[in-house]
N, C-alpha and C positions, 0 to 999 in steps of 0.2 A: 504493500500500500504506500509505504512512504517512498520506494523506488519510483513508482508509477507518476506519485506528487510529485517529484524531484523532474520527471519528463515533462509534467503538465507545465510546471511553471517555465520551464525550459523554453516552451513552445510560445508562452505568453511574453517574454522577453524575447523572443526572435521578432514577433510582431512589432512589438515597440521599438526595436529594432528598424526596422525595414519600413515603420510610418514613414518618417520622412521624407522617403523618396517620393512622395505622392506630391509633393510641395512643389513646385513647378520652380527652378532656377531660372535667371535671367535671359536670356538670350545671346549666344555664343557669339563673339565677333566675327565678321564676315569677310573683312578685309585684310585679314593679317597673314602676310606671303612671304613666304620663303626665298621667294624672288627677288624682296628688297636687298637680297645681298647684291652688291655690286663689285666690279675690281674696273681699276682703272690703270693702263699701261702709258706712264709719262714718258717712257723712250722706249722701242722699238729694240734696243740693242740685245744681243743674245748672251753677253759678257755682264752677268748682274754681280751686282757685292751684297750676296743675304746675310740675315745676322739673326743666329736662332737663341731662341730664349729656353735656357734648360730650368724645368723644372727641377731636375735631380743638383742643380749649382751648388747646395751647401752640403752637399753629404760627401763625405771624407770615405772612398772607400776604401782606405787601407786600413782603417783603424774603428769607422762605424759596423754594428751588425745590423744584421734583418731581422726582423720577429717575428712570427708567425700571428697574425690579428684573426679572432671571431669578432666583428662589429656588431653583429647583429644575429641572437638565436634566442629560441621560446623554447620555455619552461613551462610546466602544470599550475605556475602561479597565472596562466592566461590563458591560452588554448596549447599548450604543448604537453607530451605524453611524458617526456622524462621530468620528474623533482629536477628541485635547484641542485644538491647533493649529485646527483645522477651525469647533471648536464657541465656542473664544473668537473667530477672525475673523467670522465669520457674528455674533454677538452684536455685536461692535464696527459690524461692517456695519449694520447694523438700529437700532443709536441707544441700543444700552443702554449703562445708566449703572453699573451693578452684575452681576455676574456671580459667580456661587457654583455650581461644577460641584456635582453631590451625587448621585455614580454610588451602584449595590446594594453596600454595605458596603467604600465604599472611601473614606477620608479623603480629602478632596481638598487638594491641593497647590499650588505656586508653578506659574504656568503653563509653566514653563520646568524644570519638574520632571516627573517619572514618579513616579506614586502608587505605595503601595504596592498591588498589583493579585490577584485570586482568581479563577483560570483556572476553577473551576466555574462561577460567575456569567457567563463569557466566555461558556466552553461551552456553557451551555444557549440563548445568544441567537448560535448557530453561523454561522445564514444571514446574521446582520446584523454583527456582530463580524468572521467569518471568524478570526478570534486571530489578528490582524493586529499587530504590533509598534506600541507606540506610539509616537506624533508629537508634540510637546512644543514652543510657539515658542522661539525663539532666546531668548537671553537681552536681546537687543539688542530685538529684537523686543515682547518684553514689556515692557520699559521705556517705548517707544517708544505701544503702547495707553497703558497706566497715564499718561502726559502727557498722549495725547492730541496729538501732534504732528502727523499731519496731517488732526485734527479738529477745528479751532480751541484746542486745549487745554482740549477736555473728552474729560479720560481716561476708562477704564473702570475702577471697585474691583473690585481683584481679593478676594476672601472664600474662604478657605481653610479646611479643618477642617469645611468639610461635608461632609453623608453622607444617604443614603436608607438608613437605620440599618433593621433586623429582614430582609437583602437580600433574601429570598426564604421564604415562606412556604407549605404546602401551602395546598390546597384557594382561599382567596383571600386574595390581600395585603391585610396589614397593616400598611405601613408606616410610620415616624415620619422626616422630615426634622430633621436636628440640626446643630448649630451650634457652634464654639467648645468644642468634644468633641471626645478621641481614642476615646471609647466608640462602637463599633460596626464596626471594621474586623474584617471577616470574620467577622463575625456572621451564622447563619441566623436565621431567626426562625421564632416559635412561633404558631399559626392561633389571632388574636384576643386574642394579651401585646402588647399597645400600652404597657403601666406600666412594662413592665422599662425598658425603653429610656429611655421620660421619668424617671424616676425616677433610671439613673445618670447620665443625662447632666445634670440637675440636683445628681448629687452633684458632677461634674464642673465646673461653673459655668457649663454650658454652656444654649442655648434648643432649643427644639423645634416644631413644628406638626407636623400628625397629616395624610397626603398621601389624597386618594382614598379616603374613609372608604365610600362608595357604593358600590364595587366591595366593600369586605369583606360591608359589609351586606345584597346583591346586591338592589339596587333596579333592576339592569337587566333581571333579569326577571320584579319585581314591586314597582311605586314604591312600594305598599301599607306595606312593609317598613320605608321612613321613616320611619313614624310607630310601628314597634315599639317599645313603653316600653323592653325589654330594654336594646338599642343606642342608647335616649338618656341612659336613667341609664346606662350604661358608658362612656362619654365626659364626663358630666358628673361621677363619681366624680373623674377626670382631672384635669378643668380643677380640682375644686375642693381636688384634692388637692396641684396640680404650680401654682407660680406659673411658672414656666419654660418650659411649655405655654403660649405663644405664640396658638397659631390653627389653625382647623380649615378645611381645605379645602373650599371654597363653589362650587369652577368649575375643573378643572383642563385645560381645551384640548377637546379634540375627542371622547374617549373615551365612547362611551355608555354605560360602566360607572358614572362617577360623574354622570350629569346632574341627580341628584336630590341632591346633597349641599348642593344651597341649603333641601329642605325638612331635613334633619338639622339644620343651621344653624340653623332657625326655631325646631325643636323644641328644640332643647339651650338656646338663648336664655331659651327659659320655666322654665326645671329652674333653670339656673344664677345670672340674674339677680335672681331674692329671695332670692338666697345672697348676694348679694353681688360676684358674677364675670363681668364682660362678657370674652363669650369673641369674639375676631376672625376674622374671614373672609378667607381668602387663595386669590388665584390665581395659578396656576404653569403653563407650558408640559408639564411632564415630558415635553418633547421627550426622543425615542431618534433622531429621523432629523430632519439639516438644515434640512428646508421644516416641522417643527414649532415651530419655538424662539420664531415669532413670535404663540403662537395663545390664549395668555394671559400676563399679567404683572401686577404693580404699580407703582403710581407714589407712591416715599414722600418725605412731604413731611420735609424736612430743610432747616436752617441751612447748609448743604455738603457735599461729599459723602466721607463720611469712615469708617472703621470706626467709630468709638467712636459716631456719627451715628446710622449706619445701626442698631447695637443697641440705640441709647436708643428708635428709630422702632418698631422689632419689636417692645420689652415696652409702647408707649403703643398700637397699633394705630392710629396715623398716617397709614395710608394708603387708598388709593384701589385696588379691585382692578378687574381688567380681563380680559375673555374675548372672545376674536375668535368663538369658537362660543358658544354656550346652548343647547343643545336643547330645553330645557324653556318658557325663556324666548321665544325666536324661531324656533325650528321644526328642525326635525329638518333640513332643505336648508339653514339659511341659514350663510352663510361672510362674516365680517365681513371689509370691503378699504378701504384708504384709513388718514385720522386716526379713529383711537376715540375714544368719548364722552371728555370732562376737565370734573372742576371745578376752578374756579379759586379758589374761595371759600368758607365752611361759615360761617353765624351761626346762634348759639343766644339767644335775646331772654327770658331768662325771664318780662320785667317783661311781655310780650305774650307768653307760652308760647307763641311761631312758635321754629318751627327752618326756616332758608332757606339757598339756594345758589345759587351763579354758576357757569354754565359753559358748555360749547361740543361743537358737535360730537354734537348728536344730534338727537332729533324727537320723544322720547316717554317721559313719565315715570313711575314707579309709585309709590309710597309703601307702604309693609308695616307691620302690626302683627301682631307674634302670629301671622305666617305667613299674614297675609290683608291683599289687597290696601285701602286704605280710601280711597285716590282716587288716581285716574288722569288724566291728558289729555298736551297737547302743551307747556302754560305754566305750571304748576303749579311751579313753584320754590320756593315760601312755603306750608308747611303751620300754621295753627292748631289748636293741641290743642282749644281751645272749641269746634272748630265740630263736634266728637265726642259722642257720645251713649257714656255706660260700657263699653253693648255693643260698640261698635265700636270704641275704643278701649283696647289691651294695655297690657302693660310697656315695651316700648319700640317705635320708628319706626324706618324705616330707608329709604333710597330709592334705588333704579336707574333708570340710565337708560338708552337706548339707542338707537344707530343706525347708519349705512351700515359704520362701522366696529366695532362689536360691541356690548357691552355694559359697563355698571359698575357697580358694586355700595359704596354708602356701607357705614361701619361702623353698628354699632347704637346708637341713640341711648337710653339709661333713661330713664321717666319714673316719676319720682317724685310722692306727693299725701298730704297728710297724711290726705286723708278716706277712702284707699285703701289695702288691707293686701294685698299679694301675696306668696304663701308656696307653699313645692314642699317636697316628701319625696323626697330621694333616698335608692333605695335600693342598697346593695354588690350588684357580680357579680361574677362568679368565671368562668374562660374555659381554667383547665388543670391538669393535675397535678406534682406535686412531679415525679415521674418524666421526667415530659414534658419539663422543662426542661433536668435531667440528659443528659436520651439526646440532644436538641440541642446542649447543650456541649461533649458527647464529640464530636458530628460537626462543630462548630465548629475545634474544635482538630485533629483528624485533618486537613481540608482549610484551615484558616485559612493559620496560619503554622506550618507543620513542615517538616522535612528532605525529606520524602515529595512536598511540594509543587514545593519547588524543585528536585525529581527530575525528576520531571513535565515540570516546565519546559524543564529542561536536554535533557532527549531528543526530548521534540517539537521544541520551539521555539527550543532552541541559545543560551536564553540565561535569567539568571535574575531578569529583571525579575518 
């Protein structure tokens, strides 16, 4: 009887849930084109002087390491099947270096702590939760990772105060990963407000990236959609509005809902960068179940491995991403096993406009401009800008690699030219109504944190976590 309650009311928050989308949103901008990129050629001459802008320019690689990052994976404290206990030892197991839980609107905490938790979020992920009481390491225990005791003393950073902020959205998520924020515990979110959330978590001090942007934009069941001016200028609005907006999800694990957030990535690149804003590429597990946690990550290259480190890595885009799947990339069957691609090395040579790299661990290179591949093979390490014709060469390079063990994804490198003018018009969109946002705050605060909640609690579940 009480199992059956436990579904009933289950079903009654999925509705309340999913009211909202009946609320009819604004009207989507009409004129906003991808087209407004422009280049403009002041001299004709085939003898250019480029001058590339290296993201990777402070990192020392003889004496800095890589870390292994989880940014972003769900625990039982929101819809995921593994306890927090579960989901830091499987992490520890597997070689990471960084760990930041970032459950549906739930601030995350000391691993030896219980978050503060929102049984609707539990509820609606029922068969995988089960609203199992949460598991928390010992305190002895958490200390004990964080050394690194019996890992030669390479602890894991624990990172706290994250969140997968906007928790649940009609229609398709839109979520924002947040950082260094108490904004967003027991927040719903609103189908396509990605600002609110960047915006106070920036009033907060806090950082963000934008998670799984291809599921909102639903290129899974038509890639075409990536290349909608609409949904580039509305992320480019973003970046060029939020310095705090971090990075835009490029590969986030196995999901065939975002496989195409590398072409958004391309496109947003062309908007943003004759503005002045190189936006970063991140990959993340969003594992919800144990055997995910391994199936993208990044490797940030850091001085140590540190909180204050790891922040300064996230506002430079420092790092290296990594996806054990690609769909788009390597085929709809392929499953990366083993070491994944690594570099070990990034030079930018203006004085010879090459940009080159060291590394290991694959078989097969690409190089991208402008969302187009401009060479390919197996040894290609060392790209020259000269050896480009106008046409063929963009705003900036950028280059993957990949093999038995998955894929990896450099950040974007700007190319600069004095004989060369590249320019974009973004234009403002608009995604909801004043009202909209109201009636979701009201239903925030009814199920957030109220008396009514920790009812709830008490009479299912006998306790007021």
């Amino acid at each position: 009887m009480k199992r059956q309650f436990k579904r009933t009311l289950c079903a009654c928050m999925c509705f309340v849930l999913l009211l909202p989308a009946a609320v009819p949103a604004q009207a989507r901008t009409t004129d906003a084109e991808i087209e407004n990129v422009t280049v403009t050629y002041l001299n004709e001459s085939t003898d250019r002087d480029y001058t590339v802008d290296n993201p990777y320019k402070e990192v020392d690689w003889e004496t800095w390491d890589q870390y292994k990052a989880a940014l972003h994976v769900h625990t039982n404290a929101s819809d995921g099947a593994p306890n927090i206990a579960e989901c830091v030892e499987e992490h520890y197991r597997l070689g990471f270096d960084i760990l930041a839980i970032s459950d549906h609107a739930v601030i995350g905490a000391q691993w030896d702590q219980v978050p503060q938790m929102v049984p609707l979020y539990r509820a609606v992920k029922f068969e995988r939760t089960l609203m199992q009481d949460p598991v928390v390491l010992t305190s002895e225990r958490r200390q004990e990772i964080l050394d690194g005791t019996d890992r030669n003393g390479r602890g894991m950073l624990e990172v706290t105060t994250a969140c997968e902020a906007n928790g649940a959205t009609p229609i398709n998520d839109c979520h924002v990963n947040t950082f260094w924020s108490d904004y967003g515990q027991a927040k719903m979110g609103i189908y396509g407000d990605y600002e609110t959330v960047v915006r106070e978590v920036e009033k907060d001090g806090g950082l963000s990236f934008l998670d799984h942007t291809g599921e909102f934009v639903g290129c899974e069941d038509d890639p075409d959609r990536a290349d909608e001016p609409y949904y580039i200028n509305k992320f480019a609005n973003i970046f060029l509005n939020y310095d705090s907006c971090i990075a835009f999800d490029v590969n986030s694990g196995k999901n065939n809902r975002t496989r195409y957030d590398i072409d958004l990535w391309d496109n947003l690149l062309q908007l943003t960068l004759p503005q002045g804003r190189n936006v970063s590429g991140i990959t993340f597990s969003d594992g919800h179940l144990i055997d995910e946690y391994d199936r993208a990550f990044t490797m940030m290259c850091m001085p140590a491995n540190t909180l204050e480190n790891l922040r300064t890595c996230m506002e430079s885009g420092a790092w290296f991403s990594v996806g054990r799947y690609a769909r788009k990339d390597l085929g709809e069957d392929f499953v990366g096993e083993g070491a994944p691609p690594a570099v070990y090395s990034v030079t930018v040579n203006n004085d010879t406009d090459t940009v080159s790299f060291e590394g290991g661990e694959y078989n097969y290179i690409k190089w991208i401009s402008n969302g187009e591949v401009i060479r390919e093979g197996t040894d290609c390490t060392s790209l020259c800008l000269d050896d480009f014709t106008d046409e063929e060469l963009g705003m900036y390079v950028r280059f993957q690699i990949t093999g038995d063990g998955g894929i990896l994804y450099s950040q974007a490198f700007p190319v600069h030219c004095d004989d060369i003018v590249w320019d974009s018009v973004i234009v403002p969109t608009y995604d909801f109504s004043y009202f909209f946002r109201i009636f979701v705050d009201i239903i925030n605060f009814i199920f957030g944190r109220t008396l009514l909640v920790t009812g709830i609690r008490e009479i299912l579940w006998g306790t007021s976590w």
